[in-house]
N, C-alpha and C positions, 0 to 999 in steps of 0.2 A: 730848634731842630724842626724840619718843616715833615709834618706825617704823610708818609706814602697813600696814594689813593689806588688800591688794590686793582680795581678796573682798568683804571689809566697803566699801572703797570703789568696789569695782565695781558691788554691789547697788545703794547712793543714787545713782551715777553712771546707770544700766539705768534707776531710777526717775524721775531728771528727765528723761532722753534717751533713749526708746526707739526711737529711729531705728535701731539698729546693736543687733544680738545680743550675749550673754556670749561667745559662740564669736570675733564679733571682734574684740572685745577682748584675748582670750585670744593669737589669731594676731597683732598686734600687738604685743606684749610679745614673743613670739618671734620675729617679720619683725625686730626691732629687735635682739636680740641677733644675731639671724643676720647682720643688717649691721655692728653692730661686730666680729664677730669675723674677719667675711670683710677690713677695715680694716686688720687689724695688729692687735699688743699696744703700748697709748699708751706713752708713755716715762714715765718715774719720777715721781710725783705727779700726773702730765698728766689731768685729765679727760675723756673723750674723748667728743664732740659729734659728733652725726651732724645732717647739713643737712636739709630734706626732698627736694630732689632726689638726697642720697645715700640715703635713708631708701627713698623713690622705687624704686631701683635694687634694691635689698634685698630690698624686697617683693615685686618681681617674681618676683626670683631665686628667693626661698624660696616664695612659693606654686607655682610652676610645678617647681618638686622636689616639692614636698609633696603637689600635687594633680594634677600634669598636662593632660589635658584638658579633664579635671571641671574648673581651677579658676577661669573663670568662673562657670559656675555653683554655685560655691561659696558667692562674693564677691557674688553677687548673693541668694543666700538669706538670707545674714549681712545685706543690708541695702547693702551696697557696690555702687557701679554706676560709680566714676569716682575718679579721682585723688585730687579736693575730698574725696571720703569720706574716706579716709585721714589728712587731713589736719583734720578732723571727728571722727576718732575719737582721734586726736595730744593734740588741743588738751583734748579733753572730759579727756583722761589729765593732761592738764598743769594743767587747774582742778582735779580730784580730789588734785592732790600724786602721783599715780601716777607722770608722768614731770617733766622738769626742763625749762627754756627757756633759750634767751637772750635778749638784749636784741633782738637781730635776727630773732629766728626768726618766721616768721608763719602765719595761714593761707592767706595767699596763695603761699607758696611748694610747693603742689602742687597750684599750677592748672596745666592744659593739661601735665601731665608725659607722658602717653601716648594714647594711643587704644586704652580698654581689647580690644577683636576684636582689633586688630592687636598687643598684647602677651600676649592668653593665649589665643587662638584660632592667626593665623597660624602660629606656631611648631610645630602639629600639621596641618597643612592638608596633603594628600598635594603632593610635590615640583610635579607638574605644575601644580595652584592656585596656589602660590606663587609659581611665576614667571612666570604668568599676571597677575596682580598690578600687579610688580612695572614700572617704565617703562623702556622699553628700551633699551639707551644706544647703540645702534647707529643712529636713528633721528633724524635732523636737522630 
């Protein structure tokens, strides 16, 4: 079996699809290890399969280490603006041979995962914004 060379298929890939930059591509192969690794070490032969709402989860984590405040506006230079993206630039990886599927995996499984202000904005909003926000359980 001859091994993909990720640049070589990143280029035709960028060429059909210029929706989403090389950058997020790039962040994506890394979101993705970031989540497996944060997973465990699988067990002996085991493949190890990330779902897109654990993939989801991952993404977050690792842009919001990696970028901070900035990383909206990251995410949106790259061409990402929502969950779908992700799951848009997953799929484009998984026609190129870039990444692997399952039978089950879809692109619908990173619809409506988050409300991107509320997962890379709220998180830095000074204390009093956020509990301003927030609905108050004291209140019947």
């Amino acid at each position: 079996m001859q091994r993909v060379n990720f640049d070589d298929e990143l280029e035709k890939l960028l060429e059909r699809d210029p929706r989403f930059t090389r950058d997020a591509y790039h962040f994506m192969r890394e979101a993705l290890d970031h989540t497996q690794k944060t997973m465990g070490k699988p067990h002996k032969d085991e493949v190890r399969h990330v779902t897109g709402q654990q993939l989801l989860g991952g993404i977050k984590d690792y842009a919001l280490a990696q970028y901070g405040p900035m990383t909206m506006t990251v995410l949106e230079e790259w061409g990402i603006h929502r969950c779908e993206d992700f799951g848009e630039i997953v799929f484009n990886m998984v026609e190129a041979n870039l990444l692997a599927k399952t039978e089950k995996d879809t692109r619908d499984d990173f619809k409506g995962g988050y409300e991107f202000a509320a997962a890379f904005r709220h998180p830095f909003l000074p204390i009093s914004r956020r509990m301003a926000r927030q609905p108050r359980k004291d209140v019947v």
